[in-house]
C-alpha positions, -999 to +999 in steps of 0.1 A: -042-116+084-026-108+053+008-117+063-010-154+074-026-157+040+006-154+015+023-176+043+001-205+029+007-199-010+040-219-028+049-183-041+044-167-010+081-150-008+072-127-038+047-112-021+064-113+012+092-091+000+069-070-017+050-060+016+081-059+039+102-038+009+069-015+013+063-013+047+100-005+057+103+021+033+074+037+042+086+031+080+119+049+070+103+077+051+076+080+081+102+089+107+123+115+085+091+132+071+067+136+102+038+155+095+033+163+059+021+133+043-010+111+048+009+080+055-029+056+062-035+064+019+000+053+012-001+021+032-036+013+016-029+022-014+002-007-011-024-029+009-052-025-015-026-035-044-008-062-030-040-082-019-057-077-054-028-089-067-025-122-042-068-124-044-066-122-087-103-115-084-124-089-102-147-086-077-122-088-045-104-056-065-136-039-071-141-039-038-108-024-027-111+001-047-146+009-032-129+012-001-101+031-015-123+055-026-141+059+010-108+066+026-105+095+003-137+104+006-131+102+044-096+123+042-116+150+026-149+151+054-119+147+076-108+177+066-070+164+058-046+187+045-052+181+002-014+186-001-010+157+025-035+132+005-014+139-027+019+135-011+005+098+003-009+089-032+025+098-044+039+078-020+024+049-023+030+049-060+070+056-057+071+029-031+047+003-049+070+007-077+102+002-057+089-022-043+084-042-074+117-038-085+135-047-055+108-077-043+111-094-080+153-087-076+156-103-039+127-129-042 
């Protein structure tokens, strides 16, 4: 649904290379690093960042971050590794960032 919706916007390659840069790194990281990072918090963390950004509304990013929030909540009652939630949160960040770079180099 996401993908559908920046398909529709005149800028929509931005944020296209944005999420593919992000997804395939987190793909490629995924497959060497089984086991010992929460890889659902690092691809919401890129979700809940590049729809806020494509949405550009207070209360659409209020909410993500609501929800955000649950799925840590949620990692924790899960009873998820702590060290696992970090290493996603990290994750998400590093690859957020590259993705940046890389998305606004390419697009």
């Amino acid at each position: 649904m996401v993908l559908i919706k920046i398909l529709i916007l005149p800028t929509r390659y931005t944020y296209l290379t944005h999420l593919i840069v992000a997804g395939v790194l987190i793909l490629i990281i995924e497959i060497f690093v089984r086991g010992k990072i929460d890889y659902y918090i690092s691809r919401a963390a890129v979700l809940g960042l590049f729809t806020s950004l494509f949405y550009e509304n207070n209360l659409y990013t209020n909410f993500i971050v609501f929800v955000f929030l649950g799925m840590l909540g949620s990692s924790y009652y899960l009873k998820t590794d702590l060290k696992k939630t970090i290493w996603g949160l990290i994750l998400g960040g590093v690859v957020m960032g590259v993705s940046f770079l890389v998305g606004n180099w390419i697009g």
